[in-house]
C-alpha positions as CSV (number, residue, x, y, z in Angstrom):
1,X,0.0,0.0,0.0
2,X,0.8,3.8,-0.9
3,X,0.9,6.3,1.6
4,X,1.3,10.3,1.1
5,X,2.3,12.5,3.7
6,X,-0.5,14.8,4.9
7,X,0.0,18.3,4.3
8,X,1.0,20.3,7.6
9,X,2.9,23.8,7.8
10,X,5.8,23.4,10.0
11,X,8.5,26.4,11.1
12,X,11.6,26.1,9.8
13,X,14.9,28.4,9.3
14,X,18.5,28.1,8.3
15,X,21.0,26.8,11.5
16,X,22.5,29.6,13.0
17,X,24.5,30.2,16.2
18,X,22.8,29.8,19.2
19,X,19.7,27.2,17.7
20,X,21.9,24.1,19.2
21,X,21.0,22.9,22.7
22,X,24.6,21.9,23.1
23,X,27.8,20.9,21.3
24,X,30.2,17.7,21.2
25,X,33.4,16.9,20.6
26,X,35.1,14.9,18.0
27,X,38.0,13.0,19.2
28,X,39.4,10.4,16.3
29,X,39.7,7.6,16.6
30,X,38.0,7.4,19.9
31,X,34.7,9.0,19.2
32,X,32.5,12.4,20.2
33,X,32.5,13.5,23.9
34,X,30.8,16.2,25.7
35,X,32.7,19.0,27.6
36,X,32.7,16.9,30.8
37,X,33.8,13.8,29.2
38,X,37.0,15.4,27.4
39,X,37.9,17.4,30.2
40,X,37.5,14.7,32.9
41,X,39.5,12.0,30.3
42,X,42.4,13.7,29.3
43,X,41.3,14.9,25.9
44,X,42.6,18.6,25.1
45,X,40.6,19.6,21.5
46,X,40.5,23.2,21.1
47,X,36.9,23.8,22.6
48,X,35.8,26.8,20.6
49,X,37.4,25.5,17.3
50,X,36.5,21.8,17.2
51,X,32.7,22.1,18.7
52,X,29.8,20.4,16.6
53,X,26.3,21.9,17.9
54,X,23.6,19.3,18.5
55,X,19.9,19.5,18.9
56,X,17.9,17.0,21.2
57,X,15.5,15.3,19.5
58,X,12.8,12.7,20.1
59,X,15.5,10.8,18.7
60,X,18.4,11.7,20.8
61,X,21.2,13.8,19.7
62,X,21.8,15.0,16.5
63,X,24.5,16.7,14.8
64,X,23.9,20.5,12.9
65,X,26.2,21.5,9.8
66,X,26.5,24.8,8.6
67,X,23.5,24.8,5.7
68,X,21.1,22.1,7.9
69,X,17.8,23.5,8.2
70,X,16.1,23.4,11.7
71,X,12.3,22.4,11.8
72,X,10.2,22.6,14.7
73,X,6.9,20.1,14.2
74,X,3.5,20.0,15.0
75,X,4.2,19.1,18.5
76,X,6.7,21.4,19.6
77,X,10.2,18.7,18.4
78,X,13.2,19.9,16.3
79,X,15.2,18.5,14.3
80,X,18.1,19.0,11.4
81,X,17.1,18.6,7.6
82,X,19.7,18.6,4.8
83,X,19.5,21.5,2.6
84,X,18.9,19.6,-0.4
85,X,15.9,16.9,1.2
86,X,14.7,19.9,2.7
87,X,14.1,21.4,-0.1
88,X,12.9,18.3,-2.3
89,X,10.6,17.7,0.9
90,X,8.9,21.6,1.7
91,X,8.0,24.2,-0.2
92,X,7.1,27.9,1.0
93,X,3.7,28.8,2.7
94,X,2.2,31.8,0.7
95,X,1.2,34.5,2.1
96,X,4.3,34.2,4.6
């Protein structure tokens, strides 16, 4: 069976500073950290330079690129779209 997805309005806007609920750390090859976790292991990556903002989701965690839309749903949750599926996924509201 086919399904199509109902058509809803939804907020959305470009990522910008200060969107993310938090950031991580990459450390290779170990894996990503939080603040706490680097500091309180030994790790010493440059903590403005080497930050990747997150976003909780329903989901859990989830990592913002520069370009990465932000959309807030029906029910209040964010999360982080691609530019390029956001835009083959939503088009703009007229009148807006």
């Amino acid at each position: 069976m086919r399904y199509r997805k109902k058509p809803i309005e939804i907020n959305a806007e470009e990522y910008k500073p200060g969107m993310e609920d938090g950031f991580i750390y990459s450390i290779p090859p170990f894996g990503l950290f939080n603040k706490d976790e680097c500091i309180k292991s030994g790790f010493t990556p440059d903590f403005e330079k080497d930050k990747i903002p997150y976003i909780d989701t329903m989901g859990g965690k989830m990592l913002i690129r520069d370009g990465d839309y932000i959309i807030t749903g029906i029910e209040g949750e964010r999360y982080p779209y691609k530019p390029d599926i956001f835009h083959k996924t939503y088009e703009p509201v007229e009148g807006d």
